[in-house]
mmCIF file of the C-alpha atoms, coordinates in Angstrom:
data_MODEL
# 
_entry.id   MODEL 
# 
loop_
_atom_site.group_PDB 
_atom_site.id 
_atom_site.type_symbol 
_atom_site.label_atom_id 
_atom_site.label_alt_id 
_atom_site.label_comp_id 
_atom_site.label_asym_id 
_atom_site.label_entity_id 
_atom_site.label_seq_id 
_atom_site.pdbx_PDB_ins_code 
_atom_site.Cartn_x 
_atom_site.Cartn_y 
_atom_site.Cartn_z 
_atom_site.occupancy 
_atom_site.B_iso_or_equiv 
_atom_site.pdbx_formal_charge 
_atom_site.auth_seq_id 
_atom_site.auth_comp_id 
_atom_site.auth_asym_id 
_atom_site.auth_atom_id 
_atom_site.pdbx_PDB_model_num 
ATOM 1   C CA . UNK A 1 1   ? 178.778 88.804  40.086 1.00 0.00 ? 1   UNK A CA 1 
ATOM 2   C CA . UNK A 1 2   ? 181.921 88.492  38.217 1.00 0.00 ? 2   UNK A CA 1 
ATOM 3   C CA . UNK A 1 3   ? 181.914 85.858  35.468 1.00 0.00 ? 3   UNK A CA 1 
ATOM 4   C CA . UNK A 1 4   ? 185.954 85.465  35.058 1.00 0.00 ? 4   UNK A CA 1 
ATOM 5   C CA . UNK A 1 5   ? 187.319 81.519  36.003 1.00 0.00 ? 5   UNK A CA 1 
ATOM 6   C CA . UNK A 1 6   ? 187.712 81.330  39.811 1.00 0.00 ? 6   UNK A CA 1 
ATOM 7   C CA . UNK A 1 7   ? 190.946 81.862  41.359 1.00 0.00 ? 7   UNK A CA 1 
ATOM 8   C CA . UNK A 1 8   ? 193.208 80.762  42.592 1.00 0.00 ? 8   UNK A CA 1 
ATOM 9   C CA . UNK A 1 9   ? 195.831 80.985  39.432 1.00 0.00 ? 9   UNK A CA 1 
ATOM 10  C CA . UNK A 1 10  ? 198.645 79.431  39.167 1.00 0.00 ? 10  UNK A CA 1 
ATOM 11  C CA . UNK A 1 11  ? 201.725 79.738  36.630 1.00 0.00 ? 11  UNK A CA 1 
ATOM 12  C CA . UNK A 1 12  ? 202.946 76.148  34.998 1.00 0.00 ? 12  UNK A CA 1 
ATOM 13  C CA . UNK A 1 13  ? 205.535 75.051  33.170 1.00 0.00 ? 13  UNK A CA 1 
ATOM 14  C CA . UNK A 1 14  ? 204.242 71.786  31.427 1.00 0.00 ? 14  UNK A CA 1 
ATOM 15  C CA . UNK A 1 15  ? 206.721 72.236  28.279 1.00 0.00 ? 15  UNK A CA 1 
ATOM 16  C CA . UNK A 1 16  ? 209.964 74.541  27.581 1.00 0.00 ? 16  UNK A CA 1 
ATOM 17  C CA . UNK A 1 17  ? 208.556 77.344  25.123 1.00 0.00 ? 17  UNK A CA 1 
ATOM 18  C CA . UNK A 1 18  ? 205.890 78.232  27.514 1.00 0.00 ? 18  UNK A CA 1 
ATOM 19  C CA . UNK A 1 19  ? 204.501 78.700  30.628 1.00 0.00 ? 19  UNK A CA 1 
ATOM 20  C CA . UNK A 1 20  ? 200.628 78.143  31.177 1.00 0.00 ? 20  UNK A CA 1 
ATOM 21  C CA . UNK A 1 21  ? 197.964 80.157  33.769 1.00 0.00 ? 21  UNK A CA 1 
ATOM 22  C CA . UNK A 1 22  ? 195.868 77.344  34.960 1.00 0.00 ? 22  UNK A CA 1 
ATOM 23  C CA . UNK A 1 23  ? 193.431 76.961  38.220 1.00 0.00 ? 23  UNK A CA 1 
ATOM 24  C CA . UNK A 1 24  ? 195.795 76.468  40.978 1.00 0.00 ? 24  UNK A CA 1 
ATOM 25  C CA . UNK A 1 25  ? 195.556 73.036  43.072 1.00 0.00 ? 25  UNK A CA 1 
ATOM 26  C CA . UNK A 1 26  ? 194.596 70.787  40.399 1.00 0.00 ? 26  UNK A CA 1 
ATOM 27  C CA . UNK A 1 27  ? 196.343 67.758  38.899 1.00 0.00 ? 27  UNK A CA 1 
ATOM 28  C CA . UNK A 1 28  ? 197.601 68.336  35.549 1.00 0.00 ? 28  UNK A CA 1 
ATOM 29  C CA . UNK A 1 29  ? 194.931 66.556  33.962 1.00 0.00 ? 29  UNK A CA 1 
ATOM 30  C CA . UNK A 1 30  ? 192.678 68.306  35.438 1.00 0.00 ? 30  UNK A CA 1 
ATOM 31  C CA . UNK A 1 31  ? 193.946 71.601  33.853 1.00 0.00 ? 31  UNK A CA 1 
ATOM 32  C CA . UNK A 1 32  ? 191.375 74.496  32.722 1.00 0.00 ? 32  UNK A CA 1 
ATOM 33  C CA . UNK A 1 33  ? 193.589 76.836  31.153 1.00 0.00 ? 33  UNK A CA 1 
ATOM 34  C CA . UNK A 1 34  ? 193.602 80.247  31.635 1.00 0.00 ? 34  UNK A CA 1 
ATOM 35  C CA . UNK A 1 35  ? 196.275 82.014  29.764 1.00 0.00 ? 35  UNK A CA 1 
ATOM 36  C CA . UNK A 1 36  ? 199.674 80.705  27.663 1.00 0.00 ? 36  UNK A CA 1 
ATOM 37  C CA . UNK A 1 37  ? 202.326 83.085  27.283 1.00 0.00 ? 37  UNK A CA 1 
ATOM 38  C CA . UNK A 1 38  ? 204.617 81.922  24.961 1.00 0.00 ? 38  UNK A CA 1 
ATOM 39  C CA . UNK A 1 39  ? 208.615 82.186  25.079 1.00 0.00 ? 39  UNK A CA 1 
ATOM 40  C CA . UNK A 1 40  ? 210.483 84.266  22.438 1.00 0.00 ? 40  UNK A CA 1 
ATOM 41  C CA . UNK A 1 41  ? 211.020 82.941  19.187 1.00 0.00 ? 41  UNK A CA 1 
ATOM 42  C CA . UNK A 1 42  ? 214.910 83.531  18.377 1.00 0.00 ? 42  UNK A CA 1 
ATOM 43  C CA . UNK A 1 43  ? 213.166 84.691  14.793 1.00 0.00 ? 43  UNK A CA 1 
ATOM 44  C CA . UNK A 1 44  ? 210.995 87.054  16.036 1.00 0.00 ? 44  UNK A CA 1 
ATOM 45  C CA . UNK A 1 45  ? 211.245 90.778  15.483 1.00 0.00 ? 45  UNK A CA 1 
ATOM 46  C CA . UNK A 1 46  ? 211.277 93.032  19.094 1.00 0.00 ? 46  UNK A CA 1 
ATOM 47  C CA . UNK A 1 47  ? 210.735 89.398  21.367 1.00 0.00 ? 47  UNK A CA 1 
ATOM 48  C CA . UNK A 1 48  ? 209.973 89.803  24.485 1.00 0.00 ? 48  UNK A CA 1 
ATOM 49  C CA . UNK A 1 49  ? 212.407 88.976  26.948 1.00 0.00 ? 49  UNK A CA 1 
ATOM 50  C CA . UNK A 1 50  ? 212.039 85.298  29.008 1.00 0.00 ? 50  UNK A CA 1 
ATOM 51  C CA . UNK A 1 51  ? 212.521 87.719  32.240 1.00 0.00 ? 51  UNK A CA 1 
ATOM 52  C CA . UNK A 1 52  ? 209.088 89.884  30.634 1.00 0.00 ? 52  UNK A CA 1 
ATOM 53  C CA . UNK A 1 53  ? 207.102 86.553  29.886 1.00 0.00 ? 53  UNK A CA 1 
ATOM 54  C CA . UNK A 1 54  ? 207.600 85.141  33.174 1.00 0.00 ? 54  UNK A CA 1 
ATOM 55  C CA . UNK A 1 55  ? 206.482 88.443  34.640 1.00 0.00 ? 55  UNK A CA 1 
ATOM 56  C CA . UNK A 1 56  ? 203.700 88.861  32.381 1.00 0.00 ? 56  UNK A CA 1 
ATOM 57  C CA . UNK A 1 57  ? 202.611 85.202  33.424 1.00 0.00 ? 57  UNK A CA 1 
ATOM 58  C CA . UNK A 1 58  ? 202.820 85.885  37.158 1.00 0.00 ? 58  UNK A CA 1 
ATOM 59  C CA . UNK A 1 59  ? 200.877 88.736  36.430 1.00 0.00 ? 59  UNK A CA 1 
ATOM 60  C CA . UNK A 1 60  ? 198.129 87.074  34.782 1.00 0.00 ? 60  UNK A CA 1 
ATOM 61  C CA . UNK A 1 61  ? 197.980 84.203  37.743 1.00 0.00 ? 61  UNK A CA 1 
ATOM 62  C CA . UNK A 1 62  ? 197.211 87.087  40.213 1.00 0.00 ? 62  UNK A CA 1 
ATOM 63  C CA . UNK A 1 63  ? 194.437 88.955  38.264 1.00 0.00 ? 63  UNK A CA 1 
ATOM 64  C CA . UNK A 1 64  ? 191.762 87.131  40.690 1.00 0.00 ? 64  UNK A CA 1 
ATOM 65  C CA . UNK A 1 65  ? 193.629 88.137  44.020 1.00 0.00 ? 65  UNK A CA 1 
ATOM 66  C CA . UNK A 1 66  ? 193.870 91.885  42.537 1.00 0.00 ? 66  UNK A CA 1 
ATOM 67  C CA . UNK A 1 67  ? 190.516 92.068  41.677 1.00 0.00 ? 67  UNK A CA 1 
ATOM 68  C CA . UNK A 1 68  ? 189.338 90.999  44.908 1.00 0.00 ? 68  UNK A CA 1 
ATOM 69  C CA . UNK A 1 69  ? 191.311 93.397  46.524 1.00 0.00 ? 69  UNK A CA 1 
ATOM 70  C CA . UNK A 1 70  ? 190.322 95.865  44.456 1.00 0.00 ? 70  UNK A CA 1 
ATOM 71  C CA . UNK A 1 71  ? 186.681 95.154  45.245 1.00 0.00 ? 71  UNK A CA 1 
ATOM 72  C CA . UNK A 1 72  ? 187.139 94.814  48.585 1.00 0.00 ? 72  UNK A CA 1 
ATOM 73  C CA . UNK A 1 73  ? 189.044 98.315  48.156 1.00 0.00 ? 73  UNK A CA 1 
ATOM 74  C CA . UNK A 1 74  ? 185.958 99.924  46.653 1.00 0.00 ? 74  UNK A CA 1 
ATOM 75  C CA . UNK A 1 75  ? 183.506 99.064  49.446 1.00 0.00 ? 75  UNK A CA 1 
ATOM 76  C CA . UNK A 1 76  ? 180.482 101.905 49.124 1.00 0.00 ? 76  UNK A CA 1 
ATOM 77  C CA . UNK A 1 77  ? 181.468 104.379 52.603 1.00 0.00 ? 77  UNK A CA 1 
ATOM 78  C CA . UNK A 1 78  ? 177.550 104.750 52.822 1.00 0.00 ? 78  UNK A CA 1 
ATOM 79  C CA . UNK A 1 79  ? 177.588 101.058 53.983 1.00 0.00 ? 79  UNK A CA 1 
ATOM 80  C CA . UNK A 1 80  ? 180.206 101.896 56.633 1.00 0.00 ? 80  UNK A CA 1 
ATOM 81  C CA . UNK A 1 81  ? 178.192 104.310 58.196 1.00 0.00 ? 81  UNK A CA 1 
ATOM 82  C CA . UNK A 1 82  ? 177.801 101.951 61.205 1.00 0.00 ? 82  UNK A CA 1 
ATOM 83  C CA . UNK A 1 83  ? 180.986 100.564 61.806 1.00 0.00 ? 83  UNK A CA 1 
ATOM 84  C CA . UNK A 1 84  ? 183.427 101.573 64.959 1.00 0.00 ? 84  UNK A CA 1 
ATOM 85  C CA . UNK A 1 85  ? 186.722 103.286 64.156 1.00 0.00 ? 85  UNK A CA 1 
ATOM 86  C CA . UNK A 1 86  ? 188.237 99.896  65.104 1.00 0.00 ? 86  UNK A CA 1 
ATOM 87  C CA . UNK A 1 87  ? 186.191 97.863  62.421 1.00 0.00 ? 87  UNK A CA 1 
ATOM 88  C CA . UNK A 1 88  ? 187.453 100.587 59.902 1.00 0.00 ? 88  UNK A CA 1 
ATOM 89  C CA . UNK A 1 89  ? 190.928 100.904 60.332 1.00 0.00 ? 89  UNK A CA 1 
ATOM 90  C CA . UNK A 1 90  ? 190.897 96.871  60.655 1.00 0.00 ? 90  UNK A CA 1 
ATOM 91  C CA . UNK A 1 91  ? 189.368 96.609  57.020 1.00 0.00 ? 91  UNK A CA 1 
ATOM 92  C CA . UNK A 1 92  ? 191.806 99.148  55.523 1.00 0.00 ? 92  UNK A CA 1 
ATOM 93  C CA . UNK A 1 93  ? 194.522 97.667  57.298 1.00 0.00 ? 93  UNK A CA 1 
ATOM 94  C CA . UNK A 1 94  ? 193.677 93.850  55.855 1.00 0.00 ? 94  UNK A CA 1 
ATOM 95  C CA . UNK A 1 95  ? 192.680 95.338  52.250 1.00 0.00 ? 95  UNK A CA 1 
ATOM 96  C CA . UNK A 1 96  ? 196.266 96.931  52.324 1.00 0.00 ? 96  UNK A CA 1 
ATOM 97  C CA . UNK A 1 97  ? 197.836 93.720  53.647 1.00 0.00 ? 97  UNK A CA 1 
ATOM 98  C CA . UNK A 1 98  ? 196.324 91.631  51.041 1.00 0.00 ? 98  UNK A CA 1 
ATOM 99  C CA . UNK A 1 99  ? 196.979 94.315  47.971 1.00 0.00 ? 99  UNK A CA 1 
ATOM 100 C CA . UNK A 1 100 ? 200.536 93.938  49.115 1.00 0.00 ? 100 UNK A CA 1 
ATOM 101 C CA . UNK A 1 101 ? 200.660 89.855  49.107 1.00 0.00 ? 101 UNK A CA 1 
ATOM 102 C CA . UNK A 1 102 ? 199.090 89.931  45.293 1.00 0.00 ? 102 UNK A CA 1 
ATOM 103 C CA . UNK A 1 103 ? 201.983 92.641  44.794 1.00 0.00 ? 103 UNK A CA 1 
ATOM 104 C CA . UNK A 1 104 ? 204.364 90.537  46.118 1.00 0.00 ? 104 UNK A CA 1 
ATOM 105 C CA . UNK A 1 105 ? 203.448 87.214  44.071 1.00 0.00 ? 105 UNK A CA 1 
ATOM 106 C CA . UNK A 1 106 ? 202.828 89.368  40.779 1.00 0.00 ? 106 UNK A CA 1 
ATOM 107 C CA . UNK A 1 107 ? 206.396 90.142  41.392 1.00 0.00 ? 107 UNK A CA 1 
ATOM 108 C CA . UNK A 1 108 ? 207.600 86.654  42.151 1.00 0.00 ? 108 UNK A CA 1 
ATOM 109 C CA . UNK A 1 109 ? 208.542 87.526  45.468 1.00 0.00 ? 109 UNK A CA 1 
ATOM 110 C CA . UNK A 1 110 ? 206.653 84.875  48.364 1.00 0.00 ? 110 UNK A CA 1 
# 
């Protein structure tokens, strides 16, 4: 069993020099935060970019998604051994599906 905070994730913007990972769905006051990723400080040495730390924060949000894909992904074959051709292709053809949505969203695309 995995002990990371339950997804959904989702990236907020409750003040201007950051962005925040919280549990999606929830009122603000209800936050549990997950991650902050800061914006650049103009005195910083090497910042990142505000493009990078938005990506970095969508990133973050979808770590639940990709990790149940990624499970899903790595079913054992052994327990497979009594599934039709139809139930087979129609797993790899949703894990792929999914692994593309959390691709998507990572990438700010809907």
């Amino acid at each position: 069993m995995s002990e990371h905070t339950k997804g959904p994730w989702s990236v907020e913007a409750p003040m201007d020099h950051e962005l925040t990972i919280v549990e999606a769905g929830k009122e603000v006051y209800d936050w549990r935060f997950i991650a902050i990723c800061c914006y650049p400080d103009p005195d910083e040495v090497n910042p990142l970019s505000r493009k990078e730390v938005e990506a970095n924060a969508r990133l973050i949000a979808e770590a639940p998604r990709m990790f149940d894909v990624l499970e899903a992904s790595a079913a054992d074959p052994n327990d497979m051994t009594n599934w039709s051709d139809e139930q087979i292709r129609g797993w790899a053809y949703a894990t792929a599906r999914n692994a593309r949505r959390a691709i998507a969203k990572a990438r700010g695309q809907q």
